[in-house]
C-alpha positions in Angstrom: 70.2 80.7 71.8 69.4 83.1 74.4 68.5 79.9 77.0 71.8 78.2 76.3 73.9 81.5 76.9 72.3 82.1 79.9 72.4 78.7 80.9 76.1 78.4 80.7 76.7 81.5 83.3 73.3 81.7 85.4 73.6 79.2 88.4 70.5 77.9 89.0 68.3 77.8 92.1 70.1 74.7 93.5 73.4 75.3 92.5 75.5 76.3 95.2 76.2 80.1 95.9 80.1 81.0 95.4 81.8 83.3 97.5 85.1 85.0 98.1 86.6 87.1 100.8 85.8 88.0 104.1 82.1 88.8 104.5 81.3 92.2 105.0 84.4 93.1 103.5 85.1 95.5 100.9 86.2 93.0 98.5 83.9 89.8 99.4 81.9 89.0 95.9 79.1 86.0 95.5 77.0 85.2 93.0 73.2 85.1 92.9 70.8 82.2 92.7 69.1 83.8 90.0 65.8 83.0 91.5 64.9 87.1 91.5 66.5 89.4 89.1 67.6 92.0 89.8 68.7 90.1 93.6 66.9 91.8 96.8 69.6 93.8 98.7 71.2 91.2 101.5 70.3 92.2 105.2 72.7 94.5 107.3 75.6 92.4 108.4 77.3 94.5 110.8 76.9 96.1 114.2 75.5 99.7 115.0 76.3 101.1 118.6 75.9 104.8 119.9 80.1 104.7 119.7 81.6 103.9 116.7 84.2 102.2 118.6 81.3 99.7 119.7 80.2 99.5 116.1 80.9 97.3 113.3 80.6 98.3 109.2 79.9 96.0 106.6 79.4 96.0 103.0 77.5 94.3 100.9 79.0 91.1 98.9 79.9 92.3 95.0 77.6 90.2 92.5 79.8 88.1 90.3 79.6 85.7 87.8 79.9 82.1 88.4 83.3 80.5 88.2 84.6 80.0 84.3 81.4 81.9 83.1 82.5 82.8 79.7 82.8 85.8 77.2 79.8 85.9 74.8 80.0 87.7 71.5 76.3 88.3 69.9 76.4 88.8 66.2 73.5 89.9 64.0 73.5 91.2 61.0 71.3 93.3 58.9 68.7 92.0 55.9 71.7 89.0 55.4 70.0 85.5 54.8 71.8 82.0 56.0 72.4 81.8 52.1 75.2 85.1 51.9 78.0 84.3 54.4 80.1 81.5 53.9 79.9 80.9 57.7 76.6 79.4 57.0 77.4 77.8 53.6 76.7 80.4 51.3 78.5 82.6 48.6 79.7 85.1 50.0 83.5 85.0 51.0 83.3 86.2 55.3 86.6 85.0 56.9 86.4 86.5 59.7 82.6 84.8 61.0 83.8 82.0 60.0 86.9 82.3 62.3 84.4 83.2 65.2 81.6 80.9 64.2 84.6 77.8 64.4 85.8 79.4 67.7 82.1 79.3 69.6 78.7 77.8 68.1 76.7 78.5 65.1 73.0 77.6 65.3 70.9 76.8 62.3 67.3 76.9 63.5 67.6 80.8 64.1 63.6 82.0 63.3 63.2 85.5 61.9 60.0 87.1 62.1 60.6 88.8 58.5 60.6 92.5 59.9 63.5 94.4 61.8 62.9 95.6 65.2 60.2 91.8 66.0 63.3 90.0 65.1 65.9 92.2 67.1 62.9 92.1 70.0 62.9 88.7 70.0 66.4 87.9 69.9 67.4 89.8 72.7 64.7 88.9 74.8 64.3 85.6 74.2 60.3 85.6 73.4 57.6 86.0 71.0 57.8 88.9 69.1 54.5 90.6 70.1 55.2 89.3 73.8 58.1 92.0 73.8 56.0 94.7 72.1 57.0 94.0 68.7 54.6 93.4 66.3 55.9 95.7 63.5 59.0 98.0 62.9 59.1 100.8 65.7 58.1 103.5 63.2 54.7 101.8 62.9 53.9 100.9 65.9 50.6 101.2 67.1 48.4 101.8 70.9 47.7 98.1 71.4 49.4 95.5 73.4 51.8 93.9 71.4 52.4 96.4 68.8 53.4 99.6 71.1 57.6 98.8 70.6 57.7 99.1 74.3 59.5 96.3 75.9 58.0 96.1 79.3 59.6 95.6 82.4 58.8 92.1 83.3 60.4 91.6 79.4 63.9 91.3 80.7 66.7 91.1 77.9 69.7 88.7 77.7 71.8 92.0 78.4 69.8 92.9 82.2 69.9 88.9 83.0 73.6 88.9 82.3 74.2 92.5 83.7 72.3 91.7 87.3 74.8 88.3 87.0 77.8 90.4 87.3 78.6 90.8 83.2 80.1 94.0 81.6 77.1 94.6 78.7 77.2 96.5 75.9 75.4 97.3 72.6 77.2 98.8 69.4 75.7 99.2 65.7 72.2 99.5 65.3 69.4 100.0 67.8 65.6 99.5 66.2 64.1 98.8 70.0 63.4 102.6 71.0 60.0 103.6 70.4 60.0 106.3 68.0 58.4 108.7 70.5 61.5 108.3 72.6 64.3 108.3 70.2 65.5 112.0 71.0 67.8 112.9 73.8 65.0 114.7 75.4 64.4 111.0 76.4 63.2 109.0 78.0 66.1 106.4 77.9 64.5 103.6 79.6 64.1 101.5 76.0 67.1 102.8 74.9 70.0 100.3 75.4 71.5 101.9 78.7 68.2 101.3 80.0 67.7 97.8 79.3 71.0 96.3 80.9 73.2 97.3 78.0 76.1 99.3 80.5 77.9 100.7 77.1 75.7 102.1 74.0 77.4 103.2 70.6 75.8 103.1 67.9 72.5 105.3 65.8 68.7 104.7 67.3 66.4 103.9 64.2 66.1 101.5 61.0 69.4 103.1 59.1 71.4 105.8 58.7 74.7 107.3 56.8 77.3 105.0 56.6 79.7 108.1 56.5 77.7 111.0 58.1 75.7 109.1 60.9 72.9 110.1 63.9 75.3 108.6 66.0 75.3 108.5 69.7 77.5 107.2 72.9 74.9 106.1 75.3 72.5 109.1 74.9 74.7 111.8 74.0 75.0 112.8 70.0 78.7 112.5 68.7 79.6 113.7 65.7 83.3 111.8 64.9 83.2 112.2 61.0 83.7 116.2 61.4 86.9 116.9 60.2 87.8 113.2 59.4 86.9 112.7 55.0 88.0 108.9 55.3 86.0 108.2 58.2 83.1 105.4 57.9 80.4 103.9 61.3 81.5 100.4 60.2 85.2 100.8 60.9 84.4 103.1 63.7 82.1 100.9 65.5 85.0 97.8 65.3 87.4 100.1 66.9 84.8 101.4 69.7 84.2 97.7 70.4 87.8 97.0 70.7 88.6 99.9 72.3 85.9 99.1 75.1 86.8 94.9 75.2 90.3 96.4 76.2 89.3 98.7 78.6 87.6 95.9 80.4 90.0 93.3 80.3 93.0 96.0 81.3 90.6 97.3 84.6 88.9 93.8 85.5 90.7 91.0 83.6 88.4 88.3 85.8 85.3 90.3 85.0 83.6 88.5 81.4 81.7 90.3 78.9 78.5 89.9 76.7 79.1 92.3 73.4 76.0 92.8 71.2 77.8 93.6 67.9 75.3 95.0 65.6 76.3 96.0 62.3 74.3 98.0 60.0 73.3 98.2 56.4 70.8 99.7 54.1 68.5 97.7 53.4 66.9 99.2 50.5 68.8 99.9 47.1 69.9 103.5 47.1 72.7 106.2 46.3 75.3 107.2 49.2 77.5 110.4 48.7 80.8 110.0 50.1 82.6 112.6 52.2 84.7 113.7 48.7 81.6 114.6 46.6 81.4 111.2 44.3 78.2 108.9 44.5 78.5 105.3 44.5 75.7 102.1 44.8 75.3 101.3 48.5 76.9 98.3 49.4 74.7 96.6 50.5 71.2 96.0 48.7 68.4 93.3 49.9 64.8 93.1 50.6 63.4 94.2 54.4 61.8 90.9 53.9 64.8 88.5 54.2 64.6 89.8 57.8 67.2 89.8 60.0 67.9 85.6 60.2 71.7 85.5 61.0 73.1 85.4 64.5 76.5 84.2 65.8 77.7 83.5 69.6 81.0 83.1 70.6 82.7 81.9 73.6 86.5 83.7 73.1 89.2 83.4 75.3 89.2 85.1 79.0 92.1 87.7 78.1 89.3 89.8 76.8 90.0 89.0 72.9 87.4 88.1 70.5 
């Protein structure tokens, strides 16, 4: 999944480099062979003379995508088997997947790895589980290679490929890829999503969390939106936050496509919730941490920016 959306927007090493402008003007862009990630800075272009009148600037070309590269929307979701949504033939009613799985592609021989953070590991890096540190959920991790939840650097994930190709990247739901060690704001945040080529982070650090009173954050600062707000819940918010950031992008830099990791929580053992007005309820969800995290979507919307 990872190879064929990076496929579709990475040129290759023979492919042709595109470029616009004048070079060595402020607005000249190109794109990258994608030989080295991120690309060595280009050479010095202009002229330097003892008088600036003898002199001549010049700025670097912006990285872009290539031509048509399209709009990805990333899907998973949390402790949900091929056999609940009906985008994937099962039982449960979920209109709108199935109105973005008809829109892009579904893919059926999605692997999980039975656990949380190996399958979300793998997933966004495109490897084995233990190749990107993640032998076992980031709360147990251990000092040995393979099991430390450190992705390392020479790990790269689909958001740094797509980001260092000239994407607006961004991360919202969960986030079980921080070592434990590291999840505070004292950081630091270089396995948090900000510091793995995810530009835009909002969303809670850990296995779960409060549906209505979450540790929620916006890139690394805590944010507490529920204060003051009874009706407010981190499922609606985070569909607003995403929609709220797709337009901001599309309003500033309508040419400039986006990869969305859309990550949407759920507790995935049975237990009691307390909503905002004193009552209790069932949690909505309830599965087994075994089912894994097995169900991922990509999408390939229109240009405008919608989804």
């Amino acid at each position: 999944m990872l190879a064929a959306a990076v496929m579709a927007v990475a040129p290759s090493a023979r492919a042709q480099i595109q470029t616009t402008g004048t070079p060595g003007s402020p607005g000249a862009t190109t794109t990258v062979s994608g030989k080295q990630l991120p690309p060595p800075d280009p050479k010095f272009g202009g002229v330097i003379k003892d008088g600036a009148l003898q002199s001549k600037a010049w700025w670097a070309p912006r990285v872009v995508p290539p031509k048509q590269a399209p709009n990805i929307l990333l899907i998973m979701t949390d402790d949900c088997g091929f056999g609940a949504p009906s985008t994937f033939g099962g039982v449960i009613p979920t209109p709108a997947l199935d109105r973005i799985g008809k829109a892009g592609l579904r893919y059926t021989q999605f692997h999980s790895t039975a656990l949380c953070s190996p399958t979300r590991a793998a997933l966004i890096t495109g490897r084995n589980h233990h190749s990107s540190g993640f032998g076992v959920v980031s709360e147990q991790s251990t000092g040995f290679p393979g099991y430390n939840s450190i992705i390392a650097k020479d790990t790269a994930t689909i958001g740094r490929i797509l980001k260092d190709n000239g994407y607006a990247t961004s991360w919202f739901g969960k986030e079980h890829n921080t070592p434990t060690f590291q999840a505070s704001q004292a950081g630091p945040f270089d396995q948090w999503p900000i510091g793995m080529g995810f530009e835009y982070f909002y969303g809670f650090v850990g296995g779960d969390t409060s549906q209505w009173e979450p540790n929620l954050f916006r890139n690394t600062t805590a944010i507490y939106p529920y204060v003051g707000h009874p009706g407010w819940n981190l499922i609606t918010a985070m569909a607003d936050d995403a929609i709220e950031w797709l337009n901001e992008i599309n309003q500033i830099d309508p040419s400039k496509p986006f990869f969305c990791y859309y990550v949407p929580p759920a507790p995935p053992t049975r237990r009691i919730m307390r909503r905002r007005n004193g009552s209790k309820r069932s949690a909505i969800c309830t599965s087994s941490t075994k089912v894994g995290t097995n169900c991922a979507i990509r999408s390939s919307p229109t240009r405008n920016g919608s989804a």
